[in-house]
TINUPA-752205 format. One line per field, with one value per residue (C-alpha): x, y negated, z; residue in three letters. Coordinates in pm, whole numbers. Layout:
REM TINUPA-752205
xx	(X, ...)
yy	(Y, ...)
zz	(Z, ...)
type	(ALA, ...)
END
This chain:
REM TINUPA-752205
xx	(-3, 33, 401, 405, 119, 298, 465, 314, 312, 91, 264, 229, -38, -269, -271, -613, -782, -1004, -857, -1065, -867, -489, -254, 75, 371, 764, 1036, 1414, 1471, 1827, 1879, 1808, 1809, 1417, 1145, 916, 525, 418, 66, -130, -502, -677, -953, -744, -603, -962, -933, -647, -826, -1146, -856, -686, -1044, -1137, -814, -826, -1187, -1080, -823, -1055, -1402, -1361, -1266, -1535, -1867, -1735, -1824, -1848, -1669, -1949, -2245, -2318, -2332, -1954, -1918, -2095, -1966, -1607, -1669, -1820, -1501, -1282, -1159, -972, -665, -720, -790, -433, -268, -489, -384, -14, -46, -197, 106, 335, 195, 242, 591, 847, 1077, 1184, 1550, 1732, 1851, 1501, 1415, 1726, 1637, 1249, 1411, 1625, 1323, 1051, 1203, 1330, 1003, 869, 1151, 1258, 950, 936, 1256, 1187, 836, 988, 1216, 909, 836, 1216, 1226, 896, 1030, 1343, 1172, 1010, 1299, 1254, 1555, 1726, 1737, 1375, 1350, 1587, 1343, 1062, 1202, 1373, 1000, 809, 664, 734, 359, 83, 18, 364, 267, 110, 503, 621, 345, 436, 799, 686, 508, 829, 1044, 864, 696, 855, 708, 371, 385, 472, 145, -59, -288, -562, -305, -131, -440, -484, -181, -214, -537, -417, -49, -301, -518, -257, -62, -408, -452, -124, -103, -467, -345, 16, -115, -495, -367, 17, -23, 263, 315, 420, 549, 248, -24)
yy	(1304, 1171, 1157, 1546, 1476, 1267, 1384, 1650, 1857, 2134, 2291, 2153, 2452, 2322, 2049, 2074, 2172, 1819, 1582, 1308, 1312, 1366, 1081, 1213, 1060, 1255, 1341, 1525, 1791, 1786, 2129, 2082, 1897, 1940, 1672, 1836, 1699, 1540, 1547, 1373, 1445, 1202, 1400, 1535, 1155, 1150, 1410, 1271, 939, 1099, 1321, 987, 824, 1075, 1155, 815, 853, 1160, 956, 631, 795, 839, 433, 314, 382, 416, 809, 948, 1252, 1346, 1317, 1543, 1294, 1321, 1743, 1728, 1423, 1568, 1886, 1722, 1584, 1836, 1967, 1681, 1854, 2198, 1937, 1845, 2170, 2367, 2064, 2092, 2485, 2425, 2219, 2431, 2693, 2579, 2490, 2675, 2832, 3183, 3030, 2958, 2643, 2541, 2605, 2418, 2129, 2140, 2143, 1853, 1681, 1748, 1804, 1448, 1301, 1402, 1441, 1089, 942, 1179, 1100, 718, 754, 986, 723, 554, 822, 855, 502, 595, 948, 789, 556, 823, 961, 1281, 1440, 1417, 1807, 1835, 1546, 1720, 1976, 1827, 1659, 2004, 2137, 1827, 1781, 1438, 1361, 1534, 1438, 1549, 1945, 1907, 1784, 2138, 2314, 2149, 2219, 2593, 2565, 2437, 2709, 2972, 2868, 3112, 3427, 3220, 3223, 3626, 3682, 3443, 3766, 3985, 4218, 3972, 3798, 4083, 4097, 3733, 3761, 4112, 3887, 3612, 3809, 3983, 3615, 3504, 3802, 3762, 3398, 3430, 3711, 3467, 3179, 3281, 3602, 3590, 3234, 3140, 2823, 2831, 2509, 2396, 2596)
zz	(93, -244, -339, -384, -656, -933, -1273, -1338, -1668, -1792, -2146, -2477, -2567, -2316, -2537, -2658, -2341, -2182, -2451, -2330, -2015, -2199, -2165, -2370, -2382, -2424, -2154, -2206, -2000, -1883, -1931, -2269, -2585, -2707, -2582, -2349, -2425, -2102, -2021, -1760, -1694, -1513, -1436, -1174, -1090, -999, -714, -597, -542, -366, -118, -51, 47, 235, 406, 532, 634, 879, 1028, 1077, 1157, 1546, 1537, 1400, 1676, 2015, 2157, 1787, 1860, 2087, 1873, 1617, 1369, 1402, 1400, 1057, 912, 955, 831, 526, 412, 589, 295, 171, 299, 144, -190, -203, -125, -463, -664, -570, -620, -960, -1092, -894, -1077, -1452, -1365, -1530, -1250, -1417, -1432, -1123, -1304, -1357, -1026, -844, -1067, -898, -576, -622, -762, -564, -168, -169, -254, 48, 284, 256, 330, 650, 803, 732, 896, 1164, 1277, 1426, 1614, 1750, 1893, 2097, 2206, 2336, 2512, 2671, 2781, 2559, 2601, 2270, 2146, 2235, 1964, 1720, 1710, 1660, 1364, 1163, 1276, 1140, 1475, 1556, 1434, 1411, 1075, 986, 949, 593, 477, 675, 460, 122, 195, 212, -133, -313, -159, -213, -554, -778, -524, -549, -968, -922, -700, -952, -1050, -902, -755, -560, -449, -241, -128, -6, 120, 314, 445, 580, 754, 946, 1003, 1114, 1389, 1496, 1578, 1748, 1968, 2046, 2100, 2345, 2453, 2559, 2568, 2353, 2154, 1804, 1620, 1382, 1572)
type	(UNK, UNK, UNK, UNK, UNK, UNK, UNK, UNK, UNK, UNK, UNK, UNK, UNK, UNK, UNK, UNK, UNK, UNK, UNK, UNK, UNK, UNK, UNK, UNK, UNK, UNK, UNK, UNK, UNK, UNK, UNK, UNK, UNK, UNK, UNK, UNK, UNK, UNK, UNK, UNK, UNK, UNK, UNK, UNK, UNK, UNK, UNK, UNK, UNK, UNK, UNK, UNK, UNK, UNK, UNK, UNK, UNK, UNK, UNK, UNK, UNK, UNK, UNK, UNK, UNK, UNK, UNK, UNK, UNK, UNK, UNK, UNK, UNK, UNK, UNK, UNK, UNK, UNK, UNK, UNK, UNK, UNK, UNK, UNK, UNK, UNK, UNK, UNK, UNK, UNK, UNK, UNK, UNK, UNK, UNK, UNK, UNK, UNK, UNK, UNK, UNK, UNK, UNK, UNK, UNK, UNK, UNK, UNK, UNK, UNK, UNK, UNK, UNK, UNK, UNK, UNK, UNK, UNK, UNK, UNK, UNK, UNK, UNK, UNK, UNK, UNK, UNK, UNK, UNK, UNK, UNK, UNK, UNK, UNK, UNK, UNK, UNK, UNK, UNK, UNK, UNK, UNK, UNK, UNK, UNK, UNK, UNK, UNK, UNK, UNK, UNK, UNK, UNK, UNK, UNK, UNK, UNK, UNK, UNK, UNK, UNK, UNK, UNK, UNK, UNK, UNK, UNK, UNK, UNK, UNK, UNK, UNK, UNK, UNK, UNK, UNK, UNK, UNK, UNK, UNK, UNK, UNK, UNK, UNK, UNK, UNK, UNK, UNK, UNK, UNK, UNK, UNK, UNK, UNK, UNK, UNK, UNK, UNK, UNK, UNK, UNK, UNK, UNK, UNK, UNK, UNK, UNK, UNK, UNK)
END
């Protein structure tokens, strides 16, 4: 969850903005020849940390009392800290979204630098999972396509959804107003109704869902 999190930047004009927090130091772009102000704020750091915590907490809560799941101690302890999750994805979309991607070079270059951070670490992890699906006996195109659909894990969809971020960041920046918070807000709702009427009325599963 955290490797999509790290160097991030906000521009040099932002400079002023939380200067308690501001930990500066310089980078070269290698597009080009000026230093680039790199700014960390680790008031943010500090989300990070309570997502991780909690993050960990969802996956290690039904472990710790045997039965938990039944009680509902355990229905409102997890929707407490449910939105650990949701944390990560409007920090990513916040960097994401000060990123400068106008230029198809500048984009290519976030690509490159960003997809491998977390698609590494997935097909490493995912190898794990392999071993135990072949011995299993999954047939072996089943397990190809659990992989390219970052099903091999449960865990594994939030990588599929960060993926989508990167890709389609520069559409994101474009819809970054009132205007096209209404068109997102319209797109989901239809994407919502759809999938609902897929998946509990023709009874067809979608990966992810």
């Amino acid at each position: 969850y955290t490797n999509f999190m790290l160097n991030n930047t906000i521009s040099p004009g932002q400079d002023h903005i939380n200067e308690p927090f501001l930990k500066k130091s310089s980078i070269n772009h290698p597009d080009s020849n000026n230093k680039i102000q790199k700014c960390r704020i680790e008031y943010y750091d500090i989300l990070r940390g309570v997502a991780i915590i909690l993050v960990i907490a969802i996956h290690s809560i039904q472990y710790s009392i045997p039965n938990l799941e039944q009680t509902p101690y355990f229905i409102f302890w997890r929707n407490l800290i449910g939105f650990a999750v949701p944390l990560f994805i409007a920090l990513s979309g916040f960097f994401i979204a000060v990123k400068p991607l106008d230029r198809k070079l500048d984009y290519f270059y976030f690509l490159k630098k960003q997809l491998p951070r977390v698609l590494v670490p997935y097909l490493i992890w995912s190898i794990f999972y392999i071993i135990l699906l072949l011995r299993d006996n999954t047939p072996i195109a089943k397990i190809f396509i659990q992989v390219i659909t970052f099903q091999t894990s449960l865990p594994f969809y939030f990588i599929a959804l960060i993926v989508q971020f990167y890709l389609l960041a520069p559409i994101a920046q474009k819809l970054a107003n009132k205007k096209g918070l209404i068109y997102c807000a319209l797109i989901s709702a239809v994407f919502c109704t759809l999938i609902y009427y897929l998946k509990y009325y023709l009874f067809i599963e979608l990966p992810l869902i």
